[in-house]
C-alpha positions in Angstrom: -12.1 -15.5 48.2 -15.1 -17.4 46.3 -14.8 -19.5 43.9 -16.5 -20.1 40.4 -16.2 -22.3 37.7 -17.6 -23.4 33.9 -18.5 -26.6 33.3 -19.2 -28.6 30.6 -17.5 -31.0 28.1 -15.2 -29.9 26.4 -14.1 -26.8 28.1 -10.4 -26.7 27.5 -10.9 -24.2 24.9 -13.2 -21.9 27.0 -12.1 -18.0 27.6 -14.1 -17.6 30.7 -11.6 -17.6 33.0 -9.9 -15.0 31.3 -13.7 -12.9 30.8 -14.3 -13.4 34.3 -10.7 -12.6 35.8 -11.4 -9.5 34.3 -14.8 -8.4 35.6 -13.5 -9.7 39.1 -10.1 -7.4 38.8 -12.5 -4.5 38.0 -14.2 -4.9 40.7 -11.5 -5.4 43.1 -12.2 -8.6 43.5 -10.4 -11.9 45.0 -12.6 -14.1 43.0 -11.1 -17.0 40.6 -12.7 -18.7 38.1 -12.0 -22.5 37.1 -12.5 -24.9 34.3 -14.3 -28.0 35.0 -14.5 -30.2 32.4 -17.2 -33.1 33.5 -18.5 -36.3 31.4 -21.8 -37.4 31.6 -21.5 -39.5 34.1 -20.1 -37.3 36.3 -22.6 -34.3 36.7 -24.8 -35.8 39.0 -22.0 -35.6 41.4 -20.9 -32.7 40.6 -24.2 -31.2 41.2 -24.6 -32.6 44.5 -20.9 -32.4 46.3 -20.6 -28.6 44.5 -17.8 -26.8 46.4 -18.4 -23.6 44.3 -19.9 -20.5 45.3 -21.6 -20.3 41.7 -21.1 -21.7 38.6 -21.9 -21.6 34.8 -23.2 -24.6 32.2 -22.5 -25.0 28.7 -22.3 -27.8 26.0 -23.7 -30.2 26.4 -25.0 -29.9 30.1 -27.5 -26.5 29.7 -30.8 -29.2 29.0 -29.4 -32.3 31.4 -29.0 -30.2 34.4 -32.6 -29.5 34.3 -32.4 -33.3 36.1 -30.1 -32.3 39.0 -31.9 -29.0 40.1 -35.0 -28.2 41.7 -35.4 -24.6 41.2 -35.2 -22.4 38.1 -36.2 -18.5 36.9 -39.1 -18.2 34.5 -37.0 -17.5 31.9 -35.1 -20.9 32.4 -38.6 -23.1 32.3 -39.9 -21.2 29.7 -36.9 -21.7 27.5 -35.7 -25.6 28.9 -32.0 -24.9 29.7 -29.6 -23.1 32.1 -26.3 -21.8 32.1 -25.8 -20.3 35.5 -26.8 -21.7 38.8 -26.6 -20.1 42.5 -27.7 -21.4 45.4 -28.8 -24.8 43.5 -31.4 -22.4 41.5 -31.0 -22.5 37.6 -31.1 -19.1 35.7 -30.5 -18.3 31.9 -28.4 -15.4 30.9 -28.0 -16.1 27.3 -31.1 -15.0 26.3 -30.4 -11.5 28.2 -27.0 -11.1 27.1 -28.5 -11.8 23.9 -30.6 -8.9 24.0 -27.9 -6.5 25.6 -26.3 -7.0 22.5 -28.6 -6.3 20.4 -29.3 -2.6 22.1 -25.1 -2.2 22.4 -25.3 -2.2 18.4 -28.5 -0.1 17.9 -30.1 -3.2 16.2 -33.7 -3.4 16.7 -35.9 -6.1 15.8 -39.4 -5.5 16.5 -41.9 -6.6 13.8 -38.6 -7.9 11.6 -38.7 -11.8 9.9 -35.9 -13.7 11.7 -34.1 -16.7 10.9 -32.1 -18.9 13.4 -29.8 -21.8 12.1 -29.6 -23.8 14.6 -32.6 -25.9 17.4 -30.3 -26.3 20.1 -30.1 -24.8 24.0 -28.5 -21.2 22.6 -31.6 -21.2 19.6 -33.7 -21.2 22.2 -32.5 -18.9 24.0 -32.4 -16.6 20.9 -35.8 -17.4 20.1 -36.9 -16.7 23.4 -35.7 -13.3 23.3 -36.4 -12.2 19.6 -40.0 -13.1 20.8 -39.6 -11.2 24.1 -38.5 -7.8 21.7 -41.7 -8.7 19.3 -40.1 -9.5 16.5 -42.6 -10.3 13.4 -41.7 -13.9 12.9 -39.0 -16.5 13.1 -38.1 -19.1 10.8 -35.6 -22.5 11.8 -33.1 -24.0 9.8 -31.6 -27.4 10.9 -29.5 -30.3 9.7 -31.9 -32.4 11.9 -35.5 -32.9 11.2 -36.8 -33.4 14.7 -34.9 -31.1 16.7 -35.9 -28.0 14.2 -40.1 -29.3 13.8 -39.6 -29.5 18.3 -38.8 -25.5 18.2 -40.8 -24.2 15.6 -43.8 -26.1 17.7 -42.6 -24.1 20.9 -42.4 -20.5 18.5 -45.8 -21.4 17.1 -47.4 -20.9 20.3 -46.2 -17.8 20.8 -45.0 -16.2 17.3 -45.5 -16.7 13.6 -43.0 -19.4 11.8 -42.8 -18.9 7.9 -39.8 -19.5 5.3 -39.3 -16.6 3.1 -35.8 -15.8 1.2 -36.0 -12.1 2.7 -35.3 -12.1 6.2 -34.1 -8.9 8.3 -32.2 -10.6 10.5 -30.5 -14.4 10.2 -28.6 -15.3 13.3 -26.4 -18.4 13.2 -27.0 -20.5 16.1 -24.4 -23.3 15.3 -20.9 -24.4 15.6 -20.1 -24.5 12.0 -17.0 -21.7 11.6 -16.1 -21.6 15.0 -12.1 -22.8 15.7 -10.4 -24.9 14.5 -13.0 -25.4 11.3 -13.2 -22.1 10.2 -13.6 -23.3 6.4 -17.0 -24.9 7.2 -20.5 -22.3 7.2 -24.1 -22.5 7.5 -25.9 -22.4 3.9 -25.1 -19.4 2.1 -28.7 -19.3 0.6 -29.7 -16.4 2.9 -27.7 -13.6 1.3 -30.2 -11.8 -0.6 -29.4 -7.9 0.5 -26.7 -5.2 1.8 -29.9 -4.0 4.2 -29.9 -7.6 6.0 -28.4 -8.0 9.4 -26.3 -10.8 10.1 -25.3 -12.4 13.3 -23.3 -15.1 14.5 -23.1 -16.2 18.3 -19.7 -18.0 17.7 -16.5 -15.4 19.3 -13.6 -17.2 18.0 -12.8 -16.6 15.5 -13.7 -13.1 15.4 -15.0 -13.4 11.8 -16.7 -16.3 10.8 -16.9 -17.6 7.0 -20.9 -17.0 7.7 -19.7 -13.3 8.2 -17.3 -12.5 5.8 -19.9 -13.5 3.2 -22.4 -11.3 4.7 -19.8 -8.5 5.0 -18.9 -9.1 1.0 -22.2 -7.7 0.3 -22.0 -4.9 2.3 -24.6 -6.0 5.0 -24.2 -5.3 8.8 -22.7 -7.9 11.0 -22.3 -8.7 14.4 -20.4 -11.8 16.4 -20.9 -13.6 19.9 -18.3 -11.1 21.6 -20.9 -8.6 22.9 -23.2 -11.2 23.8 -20.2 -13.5 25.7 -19.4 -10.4 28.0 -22.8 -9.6 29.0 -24.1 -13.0 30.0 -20.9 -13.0 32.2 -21.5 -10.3 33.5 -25.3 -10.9 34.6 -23.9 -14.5 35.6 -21.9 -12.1 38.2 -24.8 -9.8 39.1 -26.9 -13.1 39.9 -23.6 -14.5 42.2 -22.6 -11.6 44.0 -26.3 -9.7 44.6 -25.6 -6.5 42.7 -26.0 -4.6 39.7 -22.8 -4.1 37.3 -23.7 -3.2 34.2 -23.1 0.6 34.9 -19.9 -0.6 36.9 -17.9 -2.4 34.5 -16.0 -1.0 31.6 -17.4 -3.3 28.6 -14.9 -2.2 26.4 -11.7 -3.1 28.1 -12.9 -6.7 28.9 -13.9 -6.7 24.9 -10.2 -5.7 24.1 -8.7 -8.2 26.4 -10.7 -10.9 25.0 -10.3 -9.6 21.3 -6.4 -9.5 22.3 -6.8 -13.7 23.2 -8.2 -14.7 20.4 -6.2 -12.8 18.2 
């Protein structure tokens, strides 16, 4: 039996065990999956006295762990964090299962104006990949001042930045609306047209307050479910050396999880 694990601080809240459990039990599989909730001062160690056969990184550890490791994909330089690691290598699924989403829900957004609240690790990530599918241009919204001028410097190099009222595609990047504070949203100022396409990488709860205003208007919307399961699932593909996209029945994992959070 291997063992995996999340870590990050908090991660009491976290439904990858559950996610994972269930790709593992597809795949006949005697595989668990732990919690490991780690302050600061405690991921060096971690890092260096690891006991698992592969693990993932999330808040607020996907940027610091770039300290502890020595090797990382393309993908994970190119976009300055990681959320899997095998072998002591770094590797970024987010961006991927970013993308898998998209193409699950027939949204494409080549040449379309994006917008991204949010300049953390995951806006990155998103950024990374709407460039990677050649979108027309993206635009950052952020609370802080620094943290959004550091991104749209990254995008420049690589991708028009403009702000327009009439994006294609927003994408909320944040924590605002996730549980427990499902009253709070990003700016509403976005909501110009039914023809928009609004998505939001937060999976609990299923509907955002970002969403349900979107979905008053009639325009398309889309949550962090799809895009949960499939950097899991790569995460898995990377640990145990195989492809399993093709192997795995998405939509029962999806149900279980949708049953959780419910």
């Amino acid at each position: 039996m291997k063992k995996f694990a999340l870590i990050g601080y908090p991660v009491s809240h976290s439904i990858s065990p559950l996610l994972h459990s269930s790709i593992f039990y597809q795949l006949e599989l005697d595989h668990s999956y732990e919690l490991q909730e780690l302050k600061k001062e405690d991921l060096e160690s971690f890092v260096n006295r690891n006991r698992y056969y592969g693990y993932n990184v999330t808040i607020p550890y996907k940027k610091t762990i770039f300290n502890h490791i020595n090797e990382f994909e393309n993908s994970c330089e190119n976009i300055g964090s990681v959320n899997c690691i095998f072998k002591d290598k770094g590797y970024n699924t987010d961006w991927k299962g970013f993308v898998l989403s998209l193409k699950k829900n027939n949204i494409d957004v080549s040449q379309k104006k994006c917008a991204i609240i949010g300049a953390g690790a995951t806006a990155k990530s998103i950024a990374y990949a709407l460039i990677e599918l050649r979108c027309k241009s993206i635009s950052i919204y952020n609370r802080t001042h620094e943290n959004r001028i550091s991104l749209e410097n990254w995008i420049r190099f690589k991708i028009k930045t403009y702000n327009t009222k009439n994006y294609d595609i927003i994408i909320n990047c944040t924590s605002l609306g996730m549980w427990p504070n499902v009253i709070e949203s990003p700016i509403i100022k976005f909501i110009t047209s039914k023809d928009q396409i609004f998505y939001d990488v937060i999976y609990n709860p299923i509907k955002t307050k970002f969403l349900k205003e979107a979905q008053e208007i009639g325009a398309k919307t889309l949550n962090g479910i799809d895009m949960l399961i499939y950097q899991a699932i790569l995460s898995n593909e990377i640990w145990l050396g195989k492809k399993l996209l093709h192997q795995i029945n998405f939509n029962d994992i999806k149900k279980n999880i949708m049953e959780k959070i419910c």
